[in-house]
N, C-alpha and C positions, 0 to 999 in steps of 0.2 A: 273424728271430725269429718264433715262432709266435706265433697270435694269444693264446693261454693263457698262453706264457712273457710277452709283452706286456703283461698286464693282469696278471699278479702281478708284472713287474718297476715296474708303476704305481704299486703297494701299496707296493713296497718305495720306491720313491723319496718317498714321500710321508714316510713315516716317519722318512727320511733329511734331507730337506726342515724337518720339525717340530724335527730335532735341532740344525740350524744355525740356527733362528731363536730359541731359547733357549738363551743361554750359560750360565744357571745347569744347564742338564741337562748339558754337556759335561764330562768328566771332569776333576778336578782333582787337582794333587800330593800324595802323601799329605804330612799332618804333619811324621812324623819326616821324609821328604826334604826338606821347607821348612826343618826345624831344620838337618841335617847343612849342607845347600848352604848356609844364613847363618855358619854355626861356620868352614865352610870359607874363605870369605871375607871370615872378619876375620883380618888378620894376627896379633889379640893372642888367637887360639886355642892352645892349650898340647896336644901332639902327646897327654897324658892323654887329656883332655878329649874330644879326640876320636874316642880309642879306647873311650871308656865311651859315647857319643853312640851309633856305627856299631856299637858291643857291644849296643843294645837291641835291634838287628832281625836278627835270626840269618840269615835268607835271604840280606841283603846281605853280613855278614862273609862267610858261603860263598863269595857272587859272586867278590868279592874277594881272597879265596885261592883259589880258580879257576882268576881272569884271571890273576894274578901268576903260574901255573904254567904260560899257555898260550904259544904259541908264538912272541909278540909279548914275550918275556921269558925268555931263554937266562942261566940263570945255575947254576953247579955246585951252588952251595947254597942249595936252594930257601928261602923264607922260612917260619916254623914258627907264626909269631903275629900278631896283627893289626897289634900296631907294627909288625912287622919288613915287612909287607905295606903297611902306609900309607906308611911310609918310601921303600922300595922303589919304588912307584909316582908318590907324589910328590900335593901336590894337586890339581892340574888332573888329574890321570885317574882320581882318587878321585870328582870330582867327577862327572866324564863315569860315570864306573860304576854311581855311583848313580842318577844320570838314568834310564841303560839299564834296572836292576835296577825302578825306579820306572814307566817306561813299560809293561814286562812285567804288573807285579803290577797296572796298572787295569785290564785286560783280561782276567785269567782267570777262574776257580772262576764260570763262569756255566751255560747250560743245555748239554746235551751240542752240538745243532747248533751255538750260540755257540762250544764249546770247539774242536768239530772246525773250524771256520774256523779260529780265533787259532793255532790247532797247524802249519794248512798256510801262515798269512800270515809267523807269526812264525819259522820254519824258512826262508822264503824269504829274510826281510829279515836273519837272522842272515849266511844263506852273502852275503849281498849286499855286508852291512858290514865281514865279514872278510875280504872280496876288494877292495874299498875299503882297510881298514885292512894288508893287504899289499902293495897298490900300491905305497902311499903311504911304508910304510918301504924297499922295494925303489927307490923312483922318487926319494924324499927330497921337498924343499921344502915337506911338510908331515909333519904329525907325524902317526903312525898313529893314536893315541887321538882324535886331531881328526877323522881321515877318518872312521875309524866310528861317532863316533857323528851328526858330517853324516849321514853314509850312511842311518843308522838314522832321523834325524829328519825326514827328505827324505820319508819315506811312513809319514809317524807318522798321519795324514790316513786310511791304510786300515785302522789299528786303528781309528780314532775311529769311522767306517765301522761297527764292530761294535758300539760304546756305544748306539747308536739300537736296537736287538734285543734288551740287556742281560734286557729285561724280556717280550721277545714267547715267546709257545711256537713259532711257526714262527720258523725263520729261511732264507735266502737260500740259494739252490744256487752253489755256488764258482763256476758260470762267470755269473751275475745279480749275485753280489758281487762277483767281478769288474770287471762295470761299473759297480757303483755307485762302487766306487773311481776307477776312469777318470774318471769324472764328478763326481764329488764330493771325492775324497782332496785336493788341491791346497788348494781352499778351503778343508776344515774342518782342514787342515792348518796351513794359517796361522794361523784364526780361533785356533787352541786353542794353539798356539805364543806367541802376541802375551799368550793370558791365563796362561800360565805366566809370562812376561816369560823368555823365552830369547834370547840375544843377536840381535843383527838378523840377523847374518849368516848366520846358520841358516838363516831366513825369506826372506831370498834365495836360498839352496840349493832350498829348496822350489819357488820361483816357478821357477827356471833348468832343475832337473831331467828329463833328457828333451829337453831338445833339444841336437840333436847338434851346431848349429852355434855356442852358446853358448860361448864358452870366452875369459874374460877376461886380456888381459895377454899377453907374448910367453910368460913362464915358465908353467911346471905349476903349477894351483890346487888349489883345496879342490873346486871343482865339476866340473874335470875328472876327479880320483881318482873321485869321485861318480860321474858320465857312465861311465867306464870299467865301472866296479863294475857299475852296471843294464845297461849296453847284455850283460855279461858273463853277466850272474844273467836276465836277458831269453832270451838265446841257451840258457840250461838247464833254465828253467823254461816255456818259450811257444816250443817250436821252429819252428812255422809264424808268429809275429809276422813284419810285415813293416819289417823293418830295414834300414837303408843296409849297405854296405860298409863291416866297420871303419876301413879306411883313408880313409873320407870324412867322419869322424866329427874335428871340431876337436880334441879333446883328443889323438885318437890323433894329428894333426898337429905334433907337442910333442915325440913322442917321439923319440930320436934311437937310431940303431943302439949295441948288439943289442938294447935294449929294444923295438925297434919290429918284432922279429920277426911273423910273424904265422901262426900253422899250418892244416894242408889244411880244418878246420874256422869259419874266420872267427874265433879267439880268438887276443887276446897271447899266444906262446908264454909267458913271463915266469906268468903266470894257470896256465896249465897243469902247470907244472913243479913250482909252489906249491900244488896242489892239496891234497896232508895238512895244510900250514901251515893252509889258509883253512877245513878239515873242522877241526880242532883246536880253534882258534878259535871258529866257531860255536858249538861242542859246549859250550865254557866260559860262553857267553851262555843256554843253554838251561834 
């Protein structure tokens, strides 16, 4: 690093630094997603009720007929209403949607350099989640809407990454934020996770993420679909990263033939063949 990228990547740590040692500056859930997620998780919510709820935020209903139309959902007769979309997806992925939908919305309408980051992080972490969330229905033992939004919560840490800037007029050149994430996403990834109260297990996703030798249990996890997904979205987005051989990677140790194809370029065939499902996908998170 030159000596000028050195001392402005100083600047930025510093600021980055200040943002992890106050948790009231880190970003918190909006409102109506604190309502929706309690409504969702009382049993004695009446399917109404929670259509007039996810009726106040127009953005999310969108999301929501979206995803119910994306490629993680083959159905002749697509859904036409927000019941027939909550029904259809069921709570637990209504839930996760809004998570998603919510993680998005703290992050944008900020200065243009802010936005151009969040544009090139959030386009990454999308194809990430939906190559994750393809695995995971292709490979089974976890549920697709579980893998993505793991996937997605795994480097929620390099959005937080951009809440420290929300307010500067410079911000970060993509390859200094880069490292700031390297360096920091992990941590303010937990710190911020722990203050939403999202399940633990998540928070172990975070911690495990990235290493390739991780991989609990004889069967297929939640952190392998994970592991597979980055080491995949690694290999598209950082060609020069220095990465092991997939086939030395634990989770890929799990897979059994043909799933465990692997083609001339170091990718699961399986990943490749999937490629519109996993562009589709994204496309509906966007």
């Amino acid at each position: 690093m030159l000596q000028s990228e050195a001392s402005e990547y100083s600047i930025y740590r510093r600021v980055v630094s200040q943002l992890m040692q106050g948790e009231e500056q880190l970003p918190s859930l909006p409102a109506i997603t604190l309502e929706i997620r309690r409504a969702l998780a009382d049993v004695n919510t009446s399917l109404s009720k929670l259509v007039g709820l996810i009726g106040r935020d127009p953005a999310l209903s969108a999301l929501l007929m979206k995803h119910a139309s994306s490629a993680l959902y083959r159905h002749s007769l697509a859904p036409k209403t927000l019941r027939e979309v909550i029904i259809l997806l069921g709570m637990g992925e209504v839930d996760r949607i809004t998570m998603v939908h919510s993680i998005k919305s703290l992050f944008t309408l900020q200065t243009p350099g802010h936005k151009r980051l969040f544009v090139e992080a959030w386009e990454r972490l999308t194809i990430k989640a939906s190559t994750c969330a393809i695995l995971a229905r292709v490979l089974g033992h976890v549920t697709a809407e579980h893998a993505l939004l793991a996937s997605l919560l795994s480097e929620v840490g390099s959005l937080v990454v951009l809440s420290a800037f929300k307010s500067e007029s410079v911000t970060p050149s993509s390859q200094l934020y880069e490292k700031l994430c390297n360096e920091y996403g992990k941590s303010l990834g937990i710190i911020v996770l722990k203050k939403w109260s999202v399940d633990e297990h998540y928070i172990d996703i975070v911690r495990e993420a990235g290493n390739w030798q991780s991989s609990p249990g004889r069967s297929l996890q939640l952190l392998d679909m994970v592991n597979l997904a980055l080491y995949h979205t690694i290999r598209e987005y950082t060609p020069a990263a220095e990465l092991p051989p997939l086939r030395k990677l634990a989770a890929y140790q799990k897979l059994l033939p043909p799933q465990d194809f692997i083609t001339d370029n170091d990718k699961l065939g399986l990943v490749v063949s999937r490629r519109d499902d996993i562009l589709s996908l994204a496309q509906a998170m966007r």
